[in-house]
Structures are given as C-alpha cells and as structure tokens.
MDTraj code that builds the backbone (N, CA, C; nanometers):
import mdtraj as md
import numpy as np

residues = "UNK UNK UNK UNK UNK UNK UNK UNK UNK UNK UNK UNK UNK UNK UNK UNK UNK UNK UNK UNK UNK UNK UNK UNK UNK UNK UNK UNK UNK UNK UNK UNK UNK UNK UNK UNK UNK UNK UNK UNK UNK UNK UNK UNK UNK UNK UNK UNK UNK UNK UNK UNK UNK UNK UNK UNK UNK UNK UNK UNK UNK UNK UNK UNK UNK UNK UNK UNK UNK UNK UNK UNK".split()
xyz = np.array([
    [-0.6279, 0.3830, 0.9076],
    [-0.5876, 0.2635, 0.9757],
    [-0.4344, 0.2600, 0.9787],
    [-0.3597, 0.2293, 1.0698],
    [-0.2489, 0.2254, 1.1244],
    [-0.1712, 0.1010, 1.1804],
    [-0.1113, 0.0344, 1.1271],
    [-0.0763, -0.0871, 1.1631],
    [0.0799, -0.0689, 1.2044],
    [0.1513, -0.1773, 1.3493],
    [0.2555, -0.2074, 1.3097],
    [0.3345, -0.3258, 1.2337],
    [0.4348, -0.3083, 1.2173],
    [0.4922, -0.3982, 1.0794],
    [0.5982, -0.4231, 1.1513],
    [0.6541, -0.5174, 1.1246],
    [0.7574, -0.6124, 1.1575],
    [0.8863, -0.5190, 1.0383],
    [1.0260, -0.5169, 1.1058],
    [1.1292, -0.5245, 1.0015],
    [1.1859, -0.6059, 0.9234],
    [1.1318, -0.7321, 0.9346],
    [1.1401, -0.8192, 0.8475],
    [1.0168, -0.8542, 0.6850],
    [0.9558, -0.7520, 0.6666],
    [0.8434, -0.7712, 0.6583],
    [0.8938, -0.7564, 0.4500],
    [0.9796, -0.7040, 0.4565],
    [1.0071, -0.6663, 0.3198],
    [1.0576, -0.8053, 0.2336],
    [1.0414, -0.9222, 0.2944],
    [1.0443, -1.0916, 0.2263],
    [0.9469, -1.1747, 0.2321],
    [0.8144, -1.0652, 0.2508],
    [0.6912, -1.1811, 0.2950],
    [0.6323, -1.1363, 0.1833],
    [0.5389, -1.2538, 0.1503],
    [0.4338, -1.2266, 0.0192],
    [0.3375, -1.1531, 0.0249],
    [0.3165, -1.1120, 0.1779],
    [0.1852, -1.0073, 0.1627],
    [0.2665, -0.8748, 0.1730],
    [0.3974, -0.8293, 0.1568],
    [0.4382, -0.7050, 0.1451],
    [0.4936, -0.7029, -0.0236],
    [0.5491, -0.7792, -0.0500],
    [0.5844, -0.7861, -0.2096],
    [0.4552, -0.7722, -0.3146],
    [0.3444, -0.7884, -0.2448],
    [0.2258, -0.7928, -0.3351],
    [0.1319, -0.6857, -0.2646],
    [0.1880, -0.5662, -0.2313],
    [0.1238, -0.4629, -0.1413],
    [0.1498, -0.3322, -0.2130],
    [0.0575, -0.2279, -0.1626],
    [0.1046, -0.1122, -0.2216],
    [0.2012, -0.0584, -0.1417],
    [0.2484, -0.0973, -0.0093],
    [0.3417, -0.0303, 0.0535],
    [0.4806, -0.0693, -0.0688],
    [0.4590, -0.1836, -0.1713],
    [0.5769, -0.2081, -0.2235],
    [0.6166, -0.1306, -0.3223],
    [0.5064, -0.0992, -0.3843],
    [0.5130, -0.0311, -0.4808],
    [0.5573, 0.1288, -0.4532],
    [0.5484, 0.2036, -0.3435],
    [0.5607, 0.3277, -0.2814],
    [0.7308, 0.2934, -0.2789],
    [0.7741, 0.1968, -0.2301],
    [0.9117, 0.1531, -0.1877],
    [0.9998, 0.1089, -0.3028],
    [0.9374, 0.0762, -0.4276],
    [1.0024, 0.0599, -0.5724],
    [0.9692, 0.1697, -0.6350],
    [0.9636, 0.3065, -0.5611],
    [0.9479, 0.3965, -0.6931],
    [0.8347, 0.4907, -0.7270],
    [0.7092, 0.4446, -0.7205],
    [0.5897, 0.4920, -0.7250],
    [0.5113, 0.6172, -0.6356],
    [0.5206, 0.7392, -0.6832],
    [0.5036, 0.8853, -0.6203],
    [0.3787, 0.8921, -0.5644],
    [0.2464, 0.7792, -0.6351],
    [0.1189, 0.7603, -0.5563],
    [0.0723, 0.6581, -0.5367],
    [0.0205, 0.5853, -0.4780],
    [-0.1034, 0.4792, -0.4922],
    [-0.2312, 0.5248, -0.4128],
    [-0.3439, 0.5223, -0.5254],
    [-0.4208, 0.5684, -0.4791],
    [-0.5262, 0.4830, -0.5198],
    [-0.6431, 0.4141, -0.4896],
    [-0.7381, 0.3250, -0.5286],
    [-0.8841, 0.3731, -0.4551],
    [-0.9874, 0.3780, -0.5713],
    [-1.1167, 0.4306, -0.5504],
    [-1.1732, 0.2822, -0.5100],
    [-1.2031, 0.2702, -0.3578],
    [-1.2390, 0.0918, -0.3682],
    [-1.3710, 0.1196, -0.3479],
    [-1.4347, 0.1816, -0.3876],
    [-1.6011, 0.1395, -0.4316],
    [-1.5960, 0.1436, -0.5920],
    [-1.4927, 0.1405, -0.6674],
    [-1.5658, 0.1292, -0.7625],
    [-1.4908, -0.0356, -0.8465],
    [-1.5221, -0.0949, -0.9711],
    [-1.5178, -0.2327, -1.0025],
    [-1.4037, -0.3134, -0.9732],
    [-1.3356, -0.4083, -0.8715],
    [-1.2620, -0.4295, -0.8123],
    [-1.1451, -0.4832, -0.9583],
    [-1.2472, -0.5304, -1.0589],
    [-1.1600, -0.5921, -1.1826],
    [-1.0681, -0.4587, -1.2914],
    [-1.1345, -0.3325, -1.2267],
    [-1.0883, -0.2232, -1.2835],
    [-0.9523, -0.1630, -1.1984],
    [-0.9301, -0.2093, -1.1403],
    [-0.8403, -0.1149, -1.0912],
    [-0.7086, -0.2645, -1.0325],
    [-0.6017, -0.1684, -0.9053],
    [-0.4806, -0.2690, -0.9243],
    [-0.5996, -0.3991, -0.8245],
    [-0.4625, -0.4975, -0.8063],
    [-0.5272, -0.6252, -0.7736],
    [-0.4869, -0.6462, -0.6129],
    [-0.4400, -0.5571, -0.5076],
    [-0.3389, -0.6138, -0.4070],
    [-0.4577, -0.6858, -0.3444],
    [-0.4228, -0.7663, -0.2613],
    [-0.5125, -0.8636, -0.1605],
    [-0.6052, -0.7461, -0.0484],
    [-0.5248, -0.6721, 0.0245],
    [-0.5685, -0.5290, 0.0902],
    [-0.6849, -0.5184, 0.0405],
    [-0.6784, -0.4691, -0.0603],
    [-0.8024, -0.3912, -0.0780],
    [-0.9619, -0.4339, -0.0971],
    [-0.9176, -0.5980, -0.0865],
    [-1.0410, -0.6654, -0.0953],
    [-1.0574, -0.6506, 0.0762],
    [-0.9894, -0.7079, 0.1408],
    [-1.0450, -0.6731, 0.2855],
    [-1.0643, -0.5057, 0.3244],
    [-1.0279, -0.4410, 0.2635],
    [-1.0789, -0.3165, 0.3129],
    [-1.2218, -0.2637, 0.2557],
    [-1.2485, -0.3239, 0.1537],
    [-1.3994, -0.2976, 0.0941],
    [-1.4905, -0.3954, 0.2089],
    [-1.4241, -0.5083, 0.2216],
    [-1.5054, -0.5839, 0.3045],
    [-1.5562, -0.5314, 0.4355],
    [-1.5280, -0.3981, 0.5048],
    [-1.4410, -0.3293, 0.6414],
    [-1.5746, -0.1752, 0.5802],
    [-1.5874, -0.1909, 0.4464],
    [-1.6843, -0.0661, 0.3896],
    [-1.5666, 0.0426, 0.3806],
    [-1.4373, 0.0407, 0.3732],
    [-1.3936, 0.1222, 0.3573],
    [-1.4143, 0.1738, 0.1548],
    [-1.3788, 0.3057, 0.1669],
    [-1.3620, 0.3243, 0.0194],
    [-1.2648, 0.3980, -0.0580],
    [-1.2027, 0.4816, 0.0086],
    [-1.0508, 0.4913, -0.0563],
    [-0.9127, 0.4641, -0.0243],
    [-0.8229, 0.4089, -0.0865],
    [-0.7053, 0.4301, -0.0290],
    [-0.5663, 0.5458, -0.0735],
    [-0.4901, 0.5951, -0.0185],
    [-0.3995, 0.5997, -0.0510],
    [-0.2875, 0.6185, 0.0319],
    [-0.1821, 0.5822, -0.0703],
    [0.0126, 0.5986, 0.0279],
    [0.0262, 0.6440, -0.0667],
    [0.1663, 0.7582, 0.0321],
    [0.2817, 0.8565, -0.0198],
    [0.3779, 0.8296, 0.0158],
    [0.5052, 0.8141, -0.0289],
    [0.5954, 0.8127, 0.0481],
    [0.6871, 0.9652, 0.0953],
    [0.7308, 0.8588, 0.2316],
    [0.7685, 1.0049, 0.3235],
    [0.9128, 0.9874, 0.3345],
    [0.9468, 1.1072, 0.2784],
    [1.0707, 1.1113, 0.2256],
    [1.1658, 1.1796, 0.3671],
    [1.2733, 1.1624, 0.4115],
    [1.3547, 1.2045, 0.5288],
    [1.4902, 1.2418, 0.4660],
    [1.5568, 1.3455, 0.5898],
    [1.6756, 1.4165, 0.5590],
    [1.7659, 1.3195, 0.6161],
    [1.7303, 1.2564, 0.7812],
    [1.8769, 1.1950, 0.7786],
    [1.9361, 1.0369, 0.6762],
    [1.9082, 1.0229, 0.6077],
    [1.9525, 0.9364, 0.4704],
    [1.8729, 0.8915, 0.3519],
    [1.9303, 0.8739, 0.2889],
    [1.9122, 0.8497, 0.1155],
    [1.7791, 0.7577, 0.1726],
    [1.6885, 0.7482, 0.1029],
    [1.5921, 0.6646, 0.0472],
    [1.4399, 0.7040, 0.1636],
    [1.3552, 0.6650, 0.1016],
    [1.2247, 0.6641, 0.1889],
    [1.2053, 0.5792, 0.2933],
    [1.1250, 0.5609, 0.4045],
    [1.0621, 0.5274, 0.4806],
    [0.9466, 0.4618, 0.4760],
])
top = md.Topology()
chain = top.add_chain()
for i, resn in enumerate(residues, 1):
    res = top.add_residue(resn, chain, resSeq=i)
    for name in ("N", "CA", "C"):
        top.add_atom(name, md.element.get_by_symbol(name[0]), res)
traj = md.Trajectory(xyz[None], top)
C-alpha cells in the first residue's frame, strides 16, 4: 500500500505516533507480524486498521540518498 503524504505531515499526531517516525528517529527496521497478539507487539494506530483490511505483515526501511545528509 502506497499512500501520498502531505509535507507538513511531520507535526500531526498520526505521524509522531507512526512507524514512519520511528524509521525517521533512527530505527534500521520496523517490522510487525500483524496476525499475531496485537497486545504483544508495538502499539501504532496503523496497524489496527491494517489487520482490519486482513492484512498481515508490515514493514519500513529507510531509504537512504546521496544527494544529502539524512533519509527520506
């Protein structure tokens, strides 16, 4: 699934409480098995609608670029 995002998006509560945030503070994986106990694993809001959708795994990487410092 492929969404677009707003550039403002990095002051809203559903991106501060996302795994895209966590990819963007640092974090080399996020990866979540969403069929298995939702109380076991992280908590983002996402992933309850994506079980809801029957999806069952997720993950982000971040994609790292040459023309400047930091990820994408």
């Amino acid at each position: 699934m492929i969404e677009r995002i707003d550039y403002d998006v990095r002051g809203r509560s559903e991106y501060i409480d996302s795994p895209a945030n966590e990819i963007h503070e640092g974090a080399t994986e996020v990866r979540e098995n969403l069929e298995r106990d939702p109380l076991l694993g992280r908590k983002h809001a996402i992933f309850s609608e994506m079980r809801a959708k029957g999806l069952t795994d997720y993950v982000a990487l971040p994609l790292y670029h040459t023309l400047a410092s930091g990820i994408w």
